[in-house]
C-alpha positions in Angstrom: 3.1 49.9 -20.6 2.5 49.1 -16.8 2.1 51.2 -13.7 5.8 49.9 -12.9 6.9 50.8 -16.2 5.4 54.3 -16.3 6.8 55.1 -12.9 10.6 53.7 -13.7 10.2 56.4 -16.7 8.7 59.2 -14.2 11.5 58.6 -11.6 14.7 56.9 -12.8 14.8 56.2 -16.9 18.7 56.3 -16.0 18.9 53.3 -13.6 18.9 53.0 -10.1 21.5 53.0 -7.3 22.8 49.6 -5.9 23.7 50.0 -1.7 24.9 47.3 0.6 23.1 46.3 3.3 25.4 46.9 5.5 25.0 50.6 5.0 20.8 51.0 5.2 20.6 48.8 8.1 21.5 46.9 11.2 22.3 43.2 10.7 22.6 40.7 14.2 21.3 37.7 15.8 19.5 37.2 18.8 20.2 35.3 22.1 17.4 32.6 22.4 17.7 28.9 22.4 15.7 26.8 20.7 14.0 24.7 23.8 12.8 28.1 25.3 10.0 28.2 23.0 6.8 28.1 24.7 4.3 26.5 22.7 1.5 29.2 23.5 3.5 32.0 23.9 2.8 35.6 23.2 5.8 36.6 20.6 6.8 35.0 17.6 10.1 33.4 18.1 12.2 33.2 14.8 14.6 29.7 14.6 16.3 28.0 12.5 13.1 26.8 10.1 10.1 28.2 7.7 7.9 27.1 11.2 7.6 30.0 13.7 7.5 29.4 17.3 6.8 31.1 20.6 7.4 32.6 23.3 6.2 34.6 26.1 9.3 36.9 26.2 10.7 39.2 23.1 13.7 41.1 22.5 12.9 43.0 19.4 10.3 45.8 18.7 10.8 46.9 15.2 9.8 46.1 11.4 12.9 43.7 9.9 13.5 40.8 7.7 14.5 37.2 9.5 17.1 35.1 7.8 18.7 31.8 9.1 22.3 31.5 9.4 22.6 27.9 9.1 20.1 25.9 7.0 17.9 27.0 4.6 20.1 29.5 3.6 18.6 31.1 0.9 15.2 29.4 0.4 14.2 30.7 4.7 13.0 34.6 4.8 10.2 35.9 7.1 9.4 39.4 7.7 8.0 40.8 10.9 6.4 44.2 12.2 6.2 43.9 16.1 7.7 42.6 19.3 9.4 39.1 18.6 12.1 36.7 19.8 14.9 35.3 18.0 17.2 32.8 18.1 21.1 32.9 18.3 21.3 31.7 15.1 19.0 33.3 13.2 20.0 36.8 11.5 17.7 40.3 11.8 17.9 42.8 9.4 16.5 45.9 10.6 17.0 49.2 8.2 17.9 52.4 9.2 17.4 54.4 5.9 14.2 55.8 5.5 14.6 55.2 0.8 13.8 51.5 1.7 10.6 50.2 1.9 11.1 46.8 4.0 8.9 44.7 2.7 10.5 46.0 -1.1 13.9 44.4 0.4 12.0 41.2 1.7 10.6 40.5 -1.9 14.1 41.6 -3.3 16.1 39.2 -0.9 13.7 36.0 -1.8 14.3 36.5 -5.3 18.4 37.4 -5.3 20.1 36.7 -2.1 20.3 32.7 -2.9 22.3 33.4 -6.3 24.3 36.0 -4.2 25.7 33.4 -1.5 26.4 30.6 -4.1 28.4 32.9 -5.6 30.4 33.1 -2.3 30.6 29.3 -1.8 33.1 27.2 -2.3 30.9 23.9 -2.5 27.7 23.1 -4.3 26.1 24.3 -0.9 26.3 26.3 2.0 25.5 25.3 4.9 26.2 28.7 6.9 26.8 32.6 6.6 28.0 35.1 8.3 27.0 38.9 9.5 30.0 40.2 6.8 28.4 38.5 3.8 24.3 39.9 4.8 25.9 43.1 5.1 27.5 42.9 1.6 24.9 42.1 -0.1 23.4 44.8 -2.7 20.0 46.3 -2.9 18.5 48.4 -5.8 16.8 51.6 -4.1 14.4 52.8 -6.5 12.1 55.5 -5.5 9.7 54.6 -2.9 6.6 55.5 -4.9 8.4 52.2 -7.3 8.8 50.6 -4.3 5.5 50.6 -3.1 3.8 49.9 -6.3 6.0 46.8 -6.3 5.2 45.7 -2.7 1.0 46.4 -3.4 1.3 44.0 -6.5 3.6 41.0 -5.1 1.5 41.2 -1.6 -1.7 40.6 -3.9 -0.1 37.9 -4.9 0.8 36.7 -1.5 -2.6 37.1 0.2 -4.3 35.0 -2.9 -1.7 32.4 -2.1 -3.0 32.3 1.2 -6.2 32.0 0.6 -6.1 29.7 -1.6 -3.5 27.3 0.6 -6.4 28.4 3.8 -9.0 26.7 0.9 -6.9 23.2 0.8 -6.2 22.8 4.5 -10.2 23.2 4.7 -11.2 20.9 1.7 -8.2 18.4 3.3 -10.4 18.5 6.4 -13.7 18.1 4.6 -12.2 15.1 3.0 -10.9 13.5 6.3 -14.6 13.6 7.7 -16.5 12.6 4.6 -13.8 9.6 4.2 -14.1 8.7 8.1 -18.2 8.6 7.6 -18.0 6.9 4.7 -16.1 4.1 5.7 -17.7 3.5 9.1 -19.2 0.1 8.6 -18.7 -1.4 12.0 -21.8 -2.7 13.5 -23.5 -3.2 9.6 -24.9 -6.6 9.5 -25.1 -6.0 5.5 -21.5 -5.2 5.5 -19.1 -8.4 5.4 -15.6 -8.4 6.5 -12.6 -10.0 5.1 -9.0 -10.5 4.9 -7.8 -8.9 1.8 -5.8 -11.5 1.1 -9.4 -13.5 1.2 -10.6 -11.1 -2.0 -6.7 -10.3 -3.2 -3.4 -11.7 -4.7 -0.4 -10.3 -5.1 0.9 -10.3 -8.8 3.3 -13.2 -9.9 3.2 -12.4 -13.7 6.5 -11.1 -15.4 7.0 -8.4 -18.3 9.8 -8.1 -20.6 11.5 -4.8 -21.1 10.9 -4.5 -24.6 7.5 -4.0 -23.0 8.4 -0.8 -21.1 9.0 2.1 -21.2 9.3 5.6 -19.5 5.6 6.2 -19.4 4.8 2.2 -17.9 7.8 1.4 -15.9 7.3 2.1 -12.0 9.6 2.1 -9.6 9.4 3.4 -6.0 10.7 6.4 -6.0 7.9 7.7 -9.0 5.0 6.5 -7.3 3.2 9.4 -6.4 2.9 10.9 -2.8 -0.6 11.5 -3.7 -3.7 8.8 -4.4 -5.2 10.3 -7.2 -1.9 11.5 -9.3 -0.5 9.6 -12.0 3.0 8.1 -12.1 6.1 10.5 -13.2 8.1 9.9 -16.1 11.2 7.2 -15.3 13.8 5.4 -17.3 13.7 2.2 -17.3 16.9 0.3 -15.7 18.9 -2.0 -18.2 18.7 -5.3 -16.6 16.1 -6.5 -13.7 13.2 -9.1 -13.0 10.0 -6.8 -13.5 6.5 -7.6 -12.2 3.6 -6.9 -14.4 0.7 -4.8 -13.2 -2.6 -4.1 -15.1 -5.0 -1.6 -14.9 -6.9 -1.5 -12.1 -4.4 -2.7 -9.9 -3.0 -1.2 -6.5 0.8 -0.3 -6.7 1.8 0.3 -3.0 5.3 1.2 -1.7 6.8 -1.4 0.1 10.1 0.0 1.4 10.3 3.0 3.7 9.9 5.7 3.5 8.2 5.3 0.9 4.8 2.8 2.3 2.8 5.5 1.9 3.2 5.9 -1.7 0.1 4.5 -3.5 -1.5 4.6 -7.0 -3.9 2.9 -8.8 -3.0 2.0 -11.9 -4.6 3.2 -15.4 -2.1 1.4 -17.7 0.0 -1.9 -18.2 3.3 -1.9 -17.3 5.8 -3.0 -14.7 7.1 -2.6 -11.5 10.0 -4.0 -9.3 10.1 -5.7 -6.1 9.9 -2.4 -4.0 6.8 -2.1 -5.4 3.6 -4.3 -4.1 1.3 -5.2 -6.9 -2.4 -5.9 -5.2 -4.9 -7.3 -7.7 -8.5 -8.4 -7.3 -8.7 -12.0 -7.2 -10.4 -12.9 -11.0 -13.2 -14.7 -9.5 -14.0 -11.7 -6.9 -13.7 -8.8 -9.9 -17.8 -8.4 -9.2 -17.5 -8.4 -5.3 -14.8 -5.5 -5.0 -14.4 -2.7 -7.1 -11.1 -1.7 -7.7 -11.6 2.1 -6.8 -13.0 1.3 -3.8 -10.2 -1.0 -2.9 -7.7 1.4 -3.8 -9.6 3.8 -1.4 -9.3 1.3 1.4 -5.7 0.9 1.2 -5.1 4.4 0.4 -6.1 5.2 4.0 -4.2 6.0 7.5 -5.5 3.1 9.1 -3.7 0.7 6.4 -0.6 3.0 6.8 -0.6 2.8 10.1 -1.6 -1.0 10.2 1.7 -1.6 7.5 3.7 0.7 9.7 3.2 -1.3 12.6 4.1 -4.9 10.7 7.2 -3.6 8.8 10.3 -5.6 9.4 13.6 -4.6 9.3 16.1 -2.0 11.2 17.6 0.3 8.4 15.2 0.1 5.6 11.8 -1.8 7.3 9.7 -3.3 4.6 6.3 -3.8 4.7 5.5 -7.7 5.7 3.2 -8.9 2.7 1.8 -11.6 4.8 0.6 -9.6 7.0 -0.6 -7.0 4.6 -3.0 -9.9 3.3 -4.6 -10.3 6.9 -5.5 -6.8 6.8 -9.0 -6.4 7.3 -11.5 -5.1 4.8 -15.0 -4.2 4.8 -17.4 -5.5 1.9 -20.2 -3.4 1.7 -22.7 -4.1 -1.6 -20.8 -3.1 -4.9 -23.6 0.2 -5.6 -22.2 1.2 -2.1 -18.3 0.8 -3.2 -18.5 2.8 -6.6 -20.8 5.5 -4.7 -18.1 5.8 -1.5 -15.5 5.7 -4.3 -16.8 8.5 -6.5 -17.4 10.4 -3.9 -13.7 10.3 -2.4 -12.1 10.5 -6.0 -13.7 14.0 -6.1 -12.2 14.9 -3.2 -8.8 13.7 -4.2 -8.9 15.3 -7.2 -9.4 18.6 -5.6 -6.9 18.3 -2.7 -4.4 16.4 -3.9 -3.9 15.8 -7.6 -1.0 18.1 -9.0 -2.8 18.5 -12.9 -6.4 20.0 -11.3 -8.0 21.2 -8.4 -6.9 23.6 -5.6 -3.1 22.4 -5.8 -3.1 23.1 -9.3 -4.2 26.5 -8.8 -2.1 27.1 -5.8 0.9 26.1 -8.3 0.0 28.1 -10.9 -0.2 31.3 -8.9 3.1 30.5 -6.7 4.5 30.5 -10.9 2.6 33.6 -11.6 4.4 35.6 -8.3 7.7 34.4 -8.7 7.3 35.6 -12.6 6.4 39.1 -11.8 8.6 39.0 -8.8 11.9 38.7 -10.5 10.4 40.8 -13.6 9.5 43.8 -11.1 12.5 43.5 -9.0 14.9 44.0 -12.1 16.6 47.3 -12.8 19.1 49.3 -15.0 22.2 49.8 -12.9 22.8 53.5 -13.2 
């Protein structure tokens, strides 16, 4: 039996009341406008988003929980001990009764107040609320030592979350500098440069669909944001014109917003024509390793550089003649699969979703939200 459960047996075996908000605590907005945030400013200013502001001014001094009223209804909660600002849009919930542990109702409100407003809507969505339906909304008010255990767990959980997403930003930076040192080559007379449409081809080859599959067909909405991830799961359209990749090959979006999408491929399968299919010219495979090449392309420059060149008002595509002017440096082949390993590592830890710090950082936001909804249900009494 845990803590929790030993305490609930202590202090309520019978169940727990259920109060409205509206009668522990005072619910209002405040009277800020977005474009006064300053953007070094002393207070936090609360809007309309999970991003905090500032602003040199406040206009509350007091511990409550911050809720939008329009967008992100639901998914948006912040809570805040101090002088802060808050936008005219954007709901305070400041309690009154001294049986509620705040923080206790913050952890309660992220795990139950979406399910509560969908129940009010009339759509699939909602896209605002009002001060009569926050104030409506029920609260179980265990005893506070319950309370508190709850808070000291879930804020355990919190502060490892933090640490651990303060651990990615600082890898992601790591990998940024190693990647810019590594590919430095300007000024190398042992480095050669070339077009990559000098050392590349775009595929022409075709692939039936009794070929594919859900696990080999790519289009470019599965193509991972990441470099290093593999492709997710898609059906595979009835009729169509597919182009065959191989492994080894570069699949790169080609439609935005989606040019940013890259992956290497580790199968055969196929692709449609959102989808760029880079291969190593055959007679090149021993100047240009494909990891290498896949790190080249994988990079802001080239995203900026296909960025720049798109064509096209509504949905700009990337122009694949330009694409194959883009310039690449050769450096000798030791050199490619050395830089290549190296930045693989790094992707692996900072980006792919099956290992490294995202991974982790999954599996513990799965490990809260467990025990968050497990601790924060009780017996009606």
């Amino acid at each position: 039996m845990s803590k929790i459960e030993e305490l609930i047996q202590q202090y309520c075996p019978e169940g727990v009341e259920f109060v409205k908000i509206g009668d522990l605590a005072q619910v209002g907005t405040g009277s800020s406008n977005g474009n006064e945030a300053e953007e070094n400013g002393e207070y936090p200013f609360f809007v309309r988003s999970q991003t905090i502001k500032r602003k040199n001014n406040y206009e509350y001094d007091e511990e409550a929980i911050i809720i939008p009223g329009e967008g992100g209804i639901g998914d948006i909660f912040h809570y805040i001990n101090g002088k802060y600002a808050l936008h005219q849009r954007v709901y305070r919930i400041h309690f009154t009764s001294n049986k509620v542990n705040v923080r206790f109702a913050y952890f309660f409100m992220m795990s139950s107040f979406k399910e509560f407003i969908m129940m009010k809507a009339v759509s699939a969505t909602v896209t605002s609320i009002r001060k009569p339906m926050i104030e409506g909304f029920e609260i179980p008010i265990p005893p506070l030592p319950i309370q508190e255990e709850i808070v000291r767990i879930l804020d355990t959980f919190t502060e490892l979350q933090a640490e651990l997403q303060a651990e990615l930003q600082a890898r992601q930076l790591q990998y940024q500098y190693y990647r810019d040192q590594l590919f430095a080559f300007e000024g190398r007379k042992d480095v050669e440069w070339k077009k990559l449409g000098e050392v590349c081809e775009y595929s022409k080859d075709r692939i039936g669909s009794q070929e594919l599959n859900e696990n080999n067909y790519v289009s470019v909405e599965n193509l991972l944001q990441n470099r290093c991830g593999k492709t997710i799961s898609c059906c595979v359209p009835t009729t169509g014109n597919w182009i065959r990749f191989e492994k080894g090959n570069v699949l790169i979006g080609n439609i935005r917003p989606y040019l940013k999408k890259i992956w290497l491929a580790d199968r055969t399968g196929g692709t449609n024509g959102d989808v760029l299919c880079v291969k190593i010219k055959k007679e090149l495979e021993h100047v240009i390793s494909p990891n290498f090449l896949f790190q080249l392309l994988a990079s802001d420059d080239f995203f900026a550089y296909d960025m720049n060149n798109a064509k096209g008002a509504k949905m700009p595509r990337g122009d694949k003649n330009a694409i194959l002017n883009y310039l690449v440096p050769i450096p000798s082949f030791e050199e490619q699969k050395k830089i290549a390993n190296i930045l693989d590592r790094f992707d692996s830890l900072v980006n792919d979703l099956s290992q490294g710090l995202p991974a982790e950082i999954e599996a513990r936001k799965q490990q809260y939200e467990y025990y968050r909804d497990k601790f924060l249900t009780f017996k009606r009494k």
